[in-house]
N, C-alpha and C positions, 0 to 999 in steps of 0.2 A: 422536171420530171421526178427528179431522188427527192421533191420537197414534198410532191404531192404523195409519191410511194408512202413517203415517213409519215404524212397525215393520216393517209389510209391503213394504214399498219397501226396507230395508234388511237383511233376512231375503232377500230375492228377490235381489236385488245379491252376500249371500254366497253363497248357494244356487245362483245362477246360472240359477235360474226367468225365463223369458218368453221370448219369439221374441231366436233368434239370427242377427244377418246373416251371409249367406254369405261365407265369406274371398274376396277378390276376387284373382286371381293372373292377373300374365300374362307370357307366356311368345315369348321373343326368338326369331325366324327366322330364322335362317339364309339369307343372300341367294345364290341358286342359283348354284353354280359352273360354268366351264366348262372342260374337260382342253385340256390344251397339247397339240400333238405331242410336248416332249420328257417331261411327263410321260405322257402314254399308251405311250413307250416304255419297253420291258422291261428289267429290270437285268439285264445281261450281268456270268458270274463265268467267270474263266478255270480248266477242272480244274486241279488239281495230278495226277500222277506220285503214287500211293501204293502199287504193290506192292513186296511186299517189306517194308514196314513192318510191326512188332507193328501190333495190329488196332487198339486204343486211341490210337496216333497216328495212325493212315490217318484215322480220325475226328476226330479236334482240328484236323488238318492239312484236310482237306475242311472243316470249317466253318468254320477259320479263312480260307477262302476264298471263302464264303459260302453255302457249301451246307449246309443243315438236313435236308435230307427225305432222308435216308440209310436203306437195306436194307442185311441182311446173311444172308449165307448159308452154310453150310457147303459148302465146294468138293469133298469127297471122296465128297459125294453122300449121306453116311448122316442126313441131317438134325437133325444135333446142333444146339445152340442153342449160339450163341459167350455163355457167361454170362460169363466170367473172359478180358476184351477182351485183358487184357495179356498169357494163355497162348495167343493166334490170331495167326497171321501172313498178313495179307493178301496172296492170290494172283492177285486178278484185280479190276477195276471196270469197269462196265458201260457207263460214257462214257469214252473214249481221253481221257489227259492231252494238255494243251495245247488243246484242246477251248474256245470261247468260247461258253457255251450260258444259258439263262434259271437263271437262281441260283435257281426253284423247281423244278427239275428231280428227279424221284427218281435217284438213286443207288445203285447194288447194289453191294456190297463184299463179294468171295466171301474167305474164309480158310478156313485148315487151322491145328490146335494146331501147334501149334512143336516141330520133332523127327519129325512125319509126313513 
């Protein structure tokens, strides 16, 4: 009988047979923050001056100044899509250069092909 117990206890042991305790996990809080004034202030980018530039650097040149959230639009009105940035020459943006405004601000960059 104690031979076949020690089988069964060890059959059971590979098997993985009987009550499994729950994994016990616990989980770190984070202790509640509170905002500054200076971080509750908004990050100010100064536009750049981009008409006039192929369309592809009025873009590099606007993020490079921290603007992301860039439109664009065809300025001759016929609603072409600028697919080939580097054949548009940008004729207009919708925030005046020099301009100190929230760097998530949207951005229109109207152009025309180059040679229009």
């Amino acid at each position: 009988m104690t031979r076949r117990l020690g089988t069964a206890l060890a059959l059971c042991a590979v098997a993985g047979c009987g009550p499994v305790a729950p994994a016990v996990t616990t989980a770190t809080v984070p202790a509640p923050t509170t905002t500054t004034e200076a971080e509750a202030e908004v990050r100010k980018c100064t536009v750049p001056n981009v008409v006039g530039m192929v369309h592809q650097t009025a873009q590099d040149t606007m993020q490079t100044a921290g603007f992301y959230f860039l439109a664009e639009e065809d300025s001759t009105g016929q609603g072409r899509a600028l697919v080939l940035d580097r054949n548009w020459e940008t004729t207009a943006q919708s925030v005046a250069a020099g301009e100190e405004i929230d760097c998530t601000t949207k951005i229109t960059l109207s152009a025309k092909k180059i040679g229009e």
